[in-house]
C-alpha positions in Angstrom: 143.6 44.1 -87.7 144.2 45.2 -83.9 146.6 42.0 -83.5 148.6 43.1 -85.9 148.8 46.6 -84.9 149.4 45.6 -81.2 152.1 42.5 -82.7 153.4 44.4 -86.4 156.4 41.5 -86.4 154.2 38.4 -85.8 153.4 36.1 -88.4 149.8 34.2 -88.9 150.1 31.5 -91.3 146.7 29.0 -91.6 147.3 25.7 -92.9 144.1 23.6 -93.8 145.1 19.8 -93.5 143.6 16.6 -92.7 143.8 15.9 -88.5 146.5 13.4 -89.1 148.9 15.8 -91.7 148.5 18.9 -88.8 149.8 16.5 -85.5 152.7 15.6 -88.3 153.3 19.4 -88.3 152.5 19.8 -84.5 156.0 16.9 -84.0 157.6 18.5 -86.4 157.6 21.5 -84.8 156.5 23.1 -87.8 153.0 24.9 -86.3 152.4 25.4 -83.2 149.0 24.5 -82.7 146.2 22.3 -84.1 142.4 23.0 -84.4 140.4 20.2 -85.2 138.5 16.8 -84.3 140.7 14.9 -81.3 141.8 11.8 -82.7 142.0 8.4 -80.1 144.9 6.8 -79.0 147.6 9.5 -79.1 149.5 10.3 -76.1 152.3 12.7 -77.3 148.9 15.5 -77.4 146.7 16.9 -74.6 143.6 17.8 -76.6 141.3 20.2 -74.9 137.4 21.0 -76.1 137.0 24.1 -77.2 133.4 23.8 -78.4 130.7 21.2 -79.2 129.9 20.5 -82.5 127.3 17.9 -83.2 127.1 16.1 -86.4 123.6 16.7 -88.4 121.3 14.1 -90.1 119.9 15.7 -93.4 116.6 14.2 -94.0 114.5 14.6 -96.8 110.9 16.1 -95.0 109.0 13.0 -97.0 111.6 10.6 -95.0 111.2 12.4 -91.5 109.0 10.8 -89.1 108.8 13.9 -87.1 111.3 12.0 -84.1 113.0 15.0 -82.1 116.2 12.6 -82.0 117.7 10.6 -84.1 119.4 7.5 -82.8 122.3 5.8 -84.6 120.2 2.9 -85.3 117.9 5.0 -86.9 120.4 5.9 -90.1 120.3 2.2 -91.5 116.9 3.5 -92.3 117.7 5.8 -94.6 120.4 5.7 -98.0 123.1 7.2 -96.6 125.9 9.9 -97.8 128.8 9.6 -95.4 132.4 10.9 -95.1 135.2 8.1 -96.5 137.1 6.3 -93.9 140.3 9.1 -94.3 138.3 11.7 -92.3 138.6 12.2 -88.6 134.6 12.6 -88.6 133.9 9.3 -90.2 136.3 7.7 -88.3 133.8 8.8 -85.1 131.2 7.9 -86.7 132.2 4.1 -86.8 133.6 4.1 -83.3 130.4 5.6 -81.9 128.1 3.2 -84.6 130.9 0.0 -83.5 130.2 0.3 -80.0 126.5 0.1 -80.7 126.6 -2.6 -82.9 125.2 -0.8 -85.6 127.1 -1.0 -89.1 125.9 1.7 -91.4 126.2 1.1 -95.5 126.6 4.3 -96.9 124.9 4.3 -100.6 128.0 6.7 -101.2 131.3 8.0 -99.6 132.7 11.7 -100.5 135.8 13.2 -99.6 134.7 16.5 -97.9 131.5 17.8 -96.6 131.2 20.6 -99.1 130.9 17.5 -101.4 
């Protein structure tokens, strides 16, 4: 509410999109800035962090060994739920597993995480 007492004329418009639709807008010219995952090999975009957000293993307490850390490897353990190959988030997921040379089989793939 202060912002737009201080700025009455401006206009703040959210757009949810996956990564790939917002950098269309970002060339476009149509926004004029993008939060979300950086994606690799683009060099038309500076990408800055802003924050850390680790990804979290949901484990069933029967399943947990009581490890403090999980490594990669240790996923193939379990029956996995993961992200489908269109999100920004499972796409880092394979390049961090891929450089390991881990493959994960997920027992399912969903769209979004509020799946």
């Amino acid at each position: 509410a202060t912002f737009k007492l201080r700025y009455p004329r401006s206009i703040v418009e959210v757009i949810e999109t996956p990564p790939q639709g917002a950098l269309a807008l970002l060339q476009q010219q149509e926004v004029e800035f993008y939060i979300g995952p950086e994606l690799p090999n683009l060099n038309d975009f500076q990408f800055e962090s802003i924050l850390d957000d680790p990804l979290m293993a949901c484990i069933p307490t029967e399943s947990y060994s009581g490890e403090k850390k999980l490594n990669l490897s240790d996923l193939k353990r379990f029956p996995l739920i993961l992200l489908n190959r269109k999100t920004a988030v499972r796409g880092l997921l394979d390049r961090l597993t891929a450089a390991e040379g881990i493959e994960l089989k997920p027992q399912y793939e969903v769209g979004s995480a509020q799946t």
